[in-house]
Backbone bond lengths (Angstrom), bond angles and torsions (degrees), N, CA, C in turn:
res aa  C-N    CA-C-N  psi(-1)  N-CA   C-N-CA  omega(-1)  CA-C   N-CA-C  phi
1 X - - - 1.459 - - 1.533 112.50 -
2 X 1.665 111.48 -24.52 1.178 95.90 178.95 1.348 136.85 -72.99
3 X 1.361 116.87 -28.38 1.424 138.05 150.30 1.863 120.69 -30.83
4 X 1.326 103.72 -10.89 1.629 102.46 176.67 1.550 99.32 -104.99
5 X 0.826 133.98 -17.73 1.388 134.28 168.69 1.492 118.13 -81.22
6 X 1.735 116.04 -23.70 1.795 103.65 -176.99 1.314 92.67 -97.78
7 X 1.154 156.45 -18.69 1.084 142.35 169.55 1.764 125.18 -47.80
8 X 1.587 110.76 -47.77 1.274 100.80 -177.61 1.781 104.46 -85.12
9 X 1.397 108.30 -14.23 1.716 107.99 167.32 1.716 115.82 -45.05
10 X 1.540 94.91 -51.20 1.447 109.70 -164.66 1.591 83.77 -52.23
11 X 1.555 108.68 -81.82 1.533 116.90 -149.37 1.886 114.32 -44.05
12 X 1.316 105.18 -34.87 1.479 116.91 -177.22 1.598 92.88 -74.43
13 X 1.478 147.88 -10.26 1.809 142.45 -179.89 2.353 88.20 -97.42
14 X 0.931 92.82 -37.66 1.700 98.45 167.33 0.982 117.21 -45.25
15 X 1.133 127.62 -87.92 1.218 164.39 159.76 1.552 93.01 -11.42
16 X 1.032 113.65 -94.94 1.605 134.68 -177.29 1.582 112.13 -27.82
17 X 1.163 96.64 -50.79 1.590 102.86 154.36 1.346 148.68 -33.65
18 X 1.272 91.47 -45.89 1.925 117.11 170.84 1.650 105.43 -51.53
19 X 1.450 108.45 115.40 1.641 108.74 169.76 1.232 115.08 -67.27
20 X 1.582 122.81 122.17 1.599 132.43 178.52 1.452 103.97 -38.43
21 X 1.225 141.66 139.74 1.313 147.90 167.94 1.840 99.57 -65.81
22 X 1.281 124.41 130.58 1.482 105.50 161.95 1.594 124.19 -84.15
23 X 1.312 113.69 166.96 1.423 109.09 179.10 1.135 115.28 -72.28
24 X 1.465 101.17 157.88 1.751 124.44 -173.15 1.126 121.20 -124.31
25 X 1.480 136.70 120.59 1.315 115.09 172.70 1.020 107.28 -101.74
26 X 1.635 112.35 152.27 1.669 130.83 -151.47 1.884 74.03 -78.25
27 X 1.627 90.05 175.65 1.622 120.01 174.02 1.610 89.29 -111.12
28 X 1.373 96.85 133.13 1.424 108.85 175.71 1.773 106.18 -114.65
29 X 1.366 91.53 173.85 1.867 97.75 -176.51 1.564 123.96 100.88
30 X 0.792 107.98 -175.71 1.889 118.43 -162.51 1.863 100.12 -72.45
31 X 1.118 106.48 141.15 1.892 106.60 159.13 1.340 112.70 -115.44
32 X 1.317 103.38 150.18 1.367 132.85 -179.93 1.260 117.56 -108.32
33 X 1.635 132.30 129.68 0.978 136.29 172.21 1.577 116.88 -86.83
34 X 1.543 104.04 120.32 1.306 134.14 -168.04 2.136 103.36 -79.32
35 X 1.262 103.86 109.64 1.160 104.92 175.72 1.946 123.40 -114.78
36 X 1.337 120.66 113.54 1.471 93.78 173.95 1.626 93.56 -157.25
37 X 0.984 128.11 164.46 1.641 156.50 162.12 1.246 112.45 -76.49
38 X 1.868 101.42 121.59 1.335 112.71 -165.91 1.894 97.97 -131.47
39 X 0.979 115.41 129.63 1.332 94.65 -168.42 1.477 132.88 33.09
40 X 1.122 127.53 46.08 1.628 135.08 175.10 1.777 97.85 75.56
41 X 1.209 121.72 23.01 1.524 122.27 -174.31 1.492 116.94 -124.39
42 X 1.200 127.44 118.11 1.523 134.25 -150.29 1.492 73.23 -70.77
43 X 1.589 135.53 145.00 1.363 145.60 119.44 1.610 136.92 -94.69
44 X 1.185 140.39 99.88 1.288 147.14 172.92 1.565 102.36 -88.59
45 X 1.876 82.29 143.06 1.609 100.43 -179.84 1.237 104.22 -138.65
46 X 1.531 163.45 126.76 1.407 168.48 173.59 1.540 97.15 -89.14
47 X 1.407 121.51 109.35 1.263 144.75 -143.84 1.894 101.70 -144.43
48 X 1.256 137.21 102.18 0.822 137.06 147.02 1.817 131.51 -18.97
49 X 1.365 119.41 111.78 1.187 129.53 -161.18 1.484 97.62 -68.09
50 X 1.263 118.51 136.13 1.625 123.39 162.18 1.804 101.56 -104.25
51 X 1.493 84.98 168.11 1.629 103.35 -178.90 1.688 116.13 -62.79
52 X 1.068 132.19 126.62 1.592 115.35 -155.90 1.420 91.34 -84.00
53 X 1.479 106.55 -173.15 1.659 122.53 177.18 1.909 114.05 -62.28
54 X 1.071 115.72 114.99 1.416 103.31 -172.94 1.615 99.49 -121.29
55 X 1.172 144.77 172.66 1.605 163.36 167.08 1.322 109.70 -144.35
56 X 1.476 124.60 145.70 1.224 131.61 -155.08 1.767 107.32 170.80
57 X 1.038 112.68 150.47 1.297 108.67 -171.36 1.794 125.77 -115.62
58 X 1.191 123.38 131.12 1.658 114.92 -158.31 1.369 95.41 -78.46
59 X 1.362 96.39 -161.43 1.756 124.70 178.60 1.448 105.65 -89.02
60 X 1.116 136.15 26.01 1.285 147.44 148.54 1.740 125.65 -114.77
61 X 0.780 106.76 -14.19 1.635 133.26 -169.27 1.222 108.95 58.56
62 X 1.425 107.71 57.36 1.375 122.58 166.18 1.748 110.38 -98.94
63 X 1.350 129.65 147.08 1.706 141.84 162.87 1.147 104.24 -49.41
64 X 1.670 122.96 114.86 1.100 127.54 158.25 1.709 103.96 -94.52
65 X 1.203 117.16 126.87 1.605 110.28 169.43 1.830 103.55 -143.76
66 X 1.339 110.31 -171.35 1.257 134.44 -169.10 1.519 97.24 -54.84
67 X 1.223 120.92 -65.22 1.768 137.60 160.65 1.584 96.08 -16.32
68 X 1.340 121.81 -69.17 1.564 114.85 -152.87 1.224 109.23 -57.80
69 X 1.970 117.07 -31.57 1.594 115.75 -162.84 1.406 93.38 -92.63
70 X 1.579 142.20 4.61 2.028 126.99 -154.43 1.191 82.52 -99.33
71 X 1.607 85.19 122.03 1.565 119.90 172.74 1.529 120.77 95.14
72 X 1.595 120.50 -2.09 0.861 126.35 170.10 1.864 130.42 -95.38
73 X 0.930 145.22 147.68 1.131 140.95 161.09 1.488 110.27 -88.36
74 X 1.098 112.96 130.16 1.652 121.43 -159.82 1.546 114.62 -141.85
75 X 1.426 124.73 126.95 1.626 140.97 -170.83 1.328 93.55 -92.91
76 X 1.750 116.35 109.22 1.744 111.19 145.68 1.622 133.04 -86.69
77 X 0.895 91.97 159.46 1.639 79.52 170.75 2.097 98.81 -163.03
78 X 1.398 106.51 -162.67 1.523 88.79 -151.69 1.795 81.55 -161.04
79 X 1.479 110.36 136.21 1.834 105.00 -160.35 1.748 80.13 -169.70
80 X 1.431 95.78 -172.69 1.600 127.19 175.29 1.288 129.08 -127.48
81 X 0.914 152.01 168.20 1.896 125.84 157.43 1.596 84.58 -92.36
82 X 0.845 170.96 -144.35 1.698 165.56 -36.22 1.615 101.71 -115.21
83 X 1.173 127.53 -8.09 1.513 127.47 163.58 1.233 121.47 -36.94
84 X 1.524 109.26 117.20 1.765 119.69 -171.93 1.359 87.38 -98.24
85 X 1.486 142.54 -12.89 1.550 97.82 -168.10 1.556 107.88 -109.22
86 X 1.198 122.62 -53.02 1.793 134.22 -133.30 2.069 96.61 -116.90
87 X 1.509 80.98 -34.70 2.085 81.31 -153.23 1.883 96.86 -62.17
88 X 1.562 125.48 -49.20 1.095 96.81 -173.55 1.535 120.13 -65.11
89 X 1.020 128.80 -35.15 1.527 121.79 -175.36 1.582 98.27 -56.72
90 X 1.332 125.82 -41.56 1.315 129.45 -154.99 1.977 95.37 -79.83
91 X 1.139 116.08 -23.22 1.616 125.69 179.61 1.747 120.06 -83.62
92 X 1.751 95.39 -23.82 1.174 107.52 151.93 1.156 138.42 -47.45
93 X 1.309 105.08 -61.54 1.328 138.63 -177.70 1.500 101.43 -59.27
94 X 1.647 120.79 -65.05 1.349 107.16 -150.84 1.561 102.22 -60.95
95 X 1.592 122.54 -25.32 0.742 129.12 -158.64 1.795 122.27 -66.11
96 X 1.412 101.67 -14.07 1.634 118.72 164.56 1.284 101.75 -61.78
97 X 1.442 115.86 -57.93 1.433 112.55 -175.73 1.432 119.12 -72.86
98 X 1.132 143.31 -17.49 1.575 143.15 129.71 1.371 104.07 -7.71
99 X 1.297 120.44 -87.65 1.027 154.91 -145.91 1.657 106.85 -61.25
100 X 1.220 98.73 -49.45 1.602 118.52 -177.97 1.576 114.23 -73.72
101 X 1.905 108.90 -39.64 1.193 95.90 -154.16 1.948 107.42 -123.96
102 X 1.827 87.61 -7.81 1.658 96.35 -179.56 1.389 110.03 -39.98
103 X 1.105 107.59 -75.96 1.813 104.75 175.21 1.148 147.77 -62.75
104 X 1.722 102.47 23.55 1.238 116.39 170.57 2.135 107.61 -123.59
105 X 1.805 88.91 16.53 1.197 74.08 166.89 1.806 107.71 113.54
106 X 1.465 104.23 -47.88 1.519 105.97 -177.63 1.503 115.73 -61.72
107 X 1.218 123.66 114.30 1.649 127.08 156.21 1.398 110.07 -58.93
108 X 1.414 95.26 156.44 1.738 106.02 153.06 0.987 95.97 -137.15
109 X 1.625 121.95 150.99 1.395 140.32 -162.55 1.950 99.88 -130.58
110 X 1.488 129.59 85.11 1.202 104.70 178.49 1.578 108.20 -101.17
111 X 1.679 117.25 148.19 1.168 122.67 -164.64 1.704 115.02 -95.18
112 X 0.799 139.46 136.57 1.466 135.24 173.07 1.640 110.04 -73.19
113 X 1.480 128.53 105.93 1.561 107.81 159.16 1.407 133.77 -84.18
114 X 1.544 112.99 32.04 1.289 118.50 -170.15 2.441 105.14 -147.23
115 X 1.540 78.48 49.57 1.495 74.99 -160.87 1.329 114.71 -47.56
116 X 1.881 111.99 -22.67 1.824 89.36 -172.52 1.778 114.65 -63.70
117 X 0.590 115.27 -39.51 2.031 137.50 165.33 1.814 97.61 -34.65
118 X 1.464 107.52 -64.52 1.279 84.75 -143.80 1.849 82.21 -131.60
119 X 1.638 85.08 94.86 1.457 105.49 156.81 1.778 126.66 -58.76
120 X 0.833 104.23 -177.76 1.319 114.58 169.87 1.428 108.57 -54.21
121 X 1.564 103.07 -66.02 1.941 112.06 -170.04 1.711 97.53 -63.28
122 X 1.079 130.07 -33.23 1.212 124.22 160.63 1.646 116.34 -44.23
123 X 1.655 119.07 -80.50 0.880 94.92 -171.13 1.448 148.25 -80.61
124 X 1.995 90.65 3.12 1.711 112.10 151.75 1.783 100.40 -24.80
125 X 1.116 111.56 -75.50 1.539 117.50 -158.23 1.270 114.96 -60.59
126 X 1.279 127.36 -46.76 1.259 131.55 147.46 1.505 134.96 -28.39
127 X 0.809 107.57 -54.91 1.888 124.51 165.01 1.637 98.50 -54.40
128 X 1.675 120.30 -58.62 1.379 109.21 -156.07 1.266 115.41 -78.88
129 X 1.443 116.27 -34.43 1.621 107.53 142.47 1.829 127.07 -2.38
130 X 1.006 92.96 -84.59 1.866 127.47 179.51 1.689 98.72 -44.02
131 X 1.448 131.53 -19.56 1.248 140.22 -170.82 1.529 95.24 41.86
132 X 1.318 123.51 92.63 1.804 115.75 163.14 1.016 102.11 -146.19
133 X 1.622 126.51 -175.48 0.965 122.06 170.60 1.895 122.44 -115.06
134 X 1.485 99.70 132.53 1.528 104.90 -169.60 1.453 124.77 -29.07
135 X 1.422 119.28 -33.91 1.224 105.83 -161.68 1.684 96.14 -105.49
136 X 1.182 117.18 11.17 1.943 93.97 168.98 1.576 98.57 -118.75
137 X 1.467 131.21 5.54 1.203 133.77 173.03 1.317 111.71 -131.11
138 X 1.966 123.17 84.96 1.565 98.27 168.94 1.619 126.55 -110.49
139 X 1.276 108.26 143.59 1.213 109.39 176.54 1.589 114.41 -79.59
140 X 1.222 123.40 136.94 1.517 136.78 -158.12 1.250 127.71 -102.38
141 X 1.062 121.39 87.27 1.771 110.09 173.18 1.475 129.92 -112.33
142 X 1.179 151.65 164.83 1.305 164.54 -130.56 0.994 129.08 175.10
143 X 1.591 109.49 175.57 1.912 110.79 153.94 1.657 108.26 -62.16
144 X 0.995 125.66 146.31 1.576 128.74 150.64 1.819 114.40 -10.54
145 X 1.678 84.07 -74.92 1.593 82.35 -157.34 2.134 113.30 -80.54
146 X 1.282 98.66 7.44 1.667 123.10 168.81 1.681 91.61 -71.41
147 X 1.110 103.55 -76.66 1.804 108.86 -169.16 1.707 108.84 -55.57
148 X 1.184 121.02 -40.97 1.268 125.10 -158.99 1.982 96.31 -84.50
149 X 1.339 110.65 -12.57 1.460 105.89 -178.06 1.088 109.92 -98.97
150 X 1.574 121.64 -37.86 1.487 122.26 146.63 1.109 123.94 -29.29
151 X 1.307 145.58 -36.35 1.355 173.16 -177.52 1.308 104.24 -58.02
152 X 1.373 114.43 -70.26 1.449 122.83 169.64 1.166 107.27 -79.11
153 X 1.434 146.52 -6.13 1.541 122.41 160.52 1.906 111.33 -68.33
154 X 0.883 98.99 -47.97 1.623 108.43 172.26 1.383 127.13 -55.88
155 X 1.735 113.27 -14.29 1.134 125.09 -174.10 1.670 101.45 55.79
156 X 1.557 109.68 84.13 1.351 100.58 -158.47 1.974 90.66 -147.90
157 X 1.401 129.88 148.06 1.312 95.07 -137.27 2.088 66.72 -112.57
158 X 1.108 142.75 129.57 1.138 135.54 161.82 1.861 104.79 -149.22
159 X 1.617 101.83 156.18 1.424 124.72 175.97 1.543 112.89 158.66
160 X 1.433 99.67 163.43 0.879 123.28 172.51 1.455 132.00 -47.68
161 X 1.190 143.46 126.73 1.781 142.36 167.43 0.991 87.89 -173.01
162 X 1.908 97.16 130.04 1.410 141.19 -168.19 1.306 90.71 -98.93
163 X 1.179 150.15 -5.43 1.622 156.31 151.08 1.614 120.20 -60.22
164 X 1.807 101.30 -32.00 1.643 103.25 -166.57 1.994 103.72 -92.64
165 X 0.827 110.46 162.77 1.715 114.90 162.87 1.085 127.41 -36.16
166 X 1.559 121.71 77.59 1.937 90.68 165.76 2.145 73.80 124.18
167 X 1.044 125.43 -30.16 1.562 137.47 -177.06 1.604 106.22 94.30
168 X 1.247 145.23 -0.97 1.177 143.12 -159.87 1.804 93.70 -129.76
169 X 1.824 100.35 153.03 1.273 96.69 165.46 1.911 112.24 -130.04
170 X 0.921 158.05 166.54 1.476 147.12 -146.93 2.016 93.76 176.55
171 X 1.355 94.29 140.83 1.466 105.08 166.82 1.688 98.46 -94.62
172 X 1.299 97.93 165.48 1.843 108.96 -164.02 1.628 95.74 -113.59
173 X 1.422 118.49 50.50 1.001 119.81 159.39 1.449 126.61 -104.80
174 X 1.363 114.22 158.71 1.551 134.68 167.07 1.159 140.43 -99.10
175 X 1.465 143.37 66.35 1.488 143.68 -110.49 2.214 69.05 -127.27
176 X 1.285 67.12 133.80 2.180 122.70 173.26 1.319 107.55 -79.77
177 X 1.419 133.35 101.26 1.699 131.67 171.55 1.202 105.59 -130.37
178 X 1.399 106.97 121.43 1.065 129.99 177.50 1.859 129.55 -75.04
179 X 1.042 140.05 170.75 1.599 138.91 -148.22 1.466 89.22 -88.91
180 X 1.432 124.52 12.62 1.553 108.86 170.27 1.711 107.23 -120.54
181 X 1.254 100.31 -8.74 1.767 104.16 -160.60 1.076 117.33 103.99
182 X 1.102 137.17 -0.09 1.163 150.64 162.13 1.433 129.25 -47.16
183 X 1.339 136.03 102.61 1.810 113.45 164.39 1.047 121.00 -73.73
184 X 1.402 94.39 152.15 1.723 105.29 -167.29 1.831 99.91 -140.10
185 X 1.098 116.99 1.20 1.461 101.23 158.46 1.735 111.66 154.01
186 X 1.059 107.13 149.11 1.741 109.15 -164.81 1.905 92.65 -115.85
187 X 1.614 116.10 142.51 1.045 147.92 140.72 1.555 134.97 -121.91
188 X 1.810 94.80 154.74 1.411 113.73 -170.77 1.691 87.36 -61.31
189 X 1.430 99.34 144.60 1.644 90.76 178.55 1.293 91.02 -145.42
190 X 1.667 126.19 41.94 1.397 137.80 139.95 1.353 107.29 -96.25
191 X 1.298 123.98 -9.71 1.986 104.79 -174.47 1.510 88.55 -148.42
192 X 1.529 91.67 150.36 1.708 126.80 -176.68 1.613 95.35 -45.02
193 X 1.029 129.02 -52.35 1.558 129.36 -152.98 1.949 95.07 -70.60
194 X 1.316 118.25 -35.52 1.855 110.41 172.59 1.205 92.37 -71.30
195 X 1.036 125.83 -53.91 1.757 109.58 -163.92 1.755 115.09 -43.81
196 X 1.318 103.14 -72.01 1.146 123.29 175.10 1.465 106.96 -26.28
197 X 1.591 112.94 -63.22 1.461 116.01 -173.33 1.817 116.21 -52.59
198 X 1.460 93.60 -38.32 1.531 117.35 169.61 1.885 120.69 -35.60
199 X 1.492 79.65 -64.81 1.402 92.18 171.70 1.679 140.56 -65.61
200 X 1.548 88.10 -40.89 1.578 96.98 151.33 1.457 120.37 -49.61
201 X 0.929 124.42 -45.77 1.460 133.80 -163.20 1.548 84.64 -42.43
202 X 1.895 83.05 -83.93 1.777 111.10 -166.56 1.517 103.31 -16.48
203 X 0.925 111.31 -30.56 1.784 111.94 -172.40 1.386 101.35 -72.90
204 X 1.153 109.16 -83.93 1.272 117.75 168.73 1.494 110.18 -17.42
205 X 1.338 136.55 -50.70 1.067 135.21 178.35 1.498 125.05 -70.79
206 X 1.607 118.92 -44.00 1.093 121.09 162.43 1.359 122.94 -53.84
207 X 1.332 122.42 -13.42 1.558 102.63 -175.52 1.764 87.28 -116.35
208 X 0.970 138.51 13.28 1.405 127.64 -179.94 1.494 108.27 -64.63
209 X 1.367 108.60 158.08 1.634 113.50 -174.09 1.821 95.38 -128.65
C-alpha cells in the first residue's frame, strides 16, 4: 500500500520543479505579410509591423530619428502646448514615469499635433517648465503631415477640429514600444490606474529576454 502514496509524492516534487514561465506582453498592431524566394520556392511569413523610420525635431532643435530610440524602450504619447483639456493631467502623469524610469534608460517621445504653434523654441519652454532633462524626455515637432502619419503608425487617434478646445482633438493615451519597434501596449494616461499599469509593463519589459 505504500507504493500508492510515493508515486503521486514523486510527481507533485516534479512538478514543483518546473521554473514558472515569466510574463510576456503580447506585441500589438497590424501584420504584414512577409514575402521572399528561397531556393526557387515562394516563402510567406506574417510578421508583426514595427514603427517605420521617422525624423523629427526636439525642443532643442536637435534630429530625432530611428537611431535616437535603437535599443531603447520608449513611451509615446501625442498633446499640444495650449491644450485646455487632457494634456496637463496626461504630462503629469508621464512625468512619474520620467522619474522612475529615465535612468534606467526609458525615453519618452511626446509629439506636438499642432506643429505650426509649437516650434521648437516653443516647446524649449514647455519642457523647462516640467524641470527634466532633454535627452530622456523629447518633445516632437515636424511637418504636419510627418507628425500626423506618425499618428497612424502608432494607431494613435489625433487631428484637427475647429469645434474641439484648444482646435485639435487627441486620445489621452500612452502607447509602450519596445527595443524593436514594436507595440506592446496602450494606457489611459489621464488616471493613476494607466500609469501604474504602464509602469508595470516597463518592468516587464526591462527584464524580457
Amino acid at each position: 500500500m505504500r507504493g500508492i502514496y510515493i508515486i503521486p509524492v514523486i510527481l507533485l516534487a516534479l512538478t514543483s520543479c518546473k521554473p514558472t514561465p515569466e510574463p510576456r506582453l503580447k506585441v500589438l498592431g497590424e501584420t504584414v505579410v512577409h514575402h521572399e524566394t528561397v531556393g526557387g520556392q515562394d516563402v510567406y511569413d506574417t510578421v508583426t509591423a514595427v514603427i517605420p523610420p521617422f525624423r523629427l525635431i526636439d525642443q532643442y532643435g536637435h534630429v530625432v530619428d530611428t537611431g535616437t530610440v535603437s535599443g531603447h524602450i520608449y513611451v509615446v504619447d501625442f498633446f499640444f502646448t495650449h491644450c485646455p483639456s487632457i494634456c496637463p493631467k496626461m504630462k503629469a502623469e508621464l512625468h512619474k514615469v520620467y522619474e522612475k524610469y529615465s535612468a534606467k534608460g526609458v525615453l519618452i517621445l511626446s509629439h506636438s499635433i499642432d506643429p505650426e504653434r509649437d516650434t521648437f523654441p516653443a516647446l524649449r519652454l514647455y519642457a523647462e517648465k516640467l524641470n527634466i532633462d532633454n535627452t530622456k524626455w523629447l518633445f516632437l515637432t515636424g511637418d504636419k503631415d510627418s507628425i500626423y502619419a506618425m499618428a497612424d503608425h502608432y494607431l494613435a487617434y489625433a487631428k484637427e477640429d475647429k469645434d474641439s478646445p484648444g482646435g485639435f482633438v487627441h486620445d489621452g493615451n500612452f502607447i509602450l514600444i519596445d527595443t524593436k519597434r514594436h507595440i506592446r501596449g496602450y494606457y489611459d494616461g489621464t488616471t493613476d490606474e494607466g500609469t501604474e499599469k504602464l509602469m508595470n509593463d516597463i518592468e516587464l519589459l526591462l527584464h524580457e529576454k
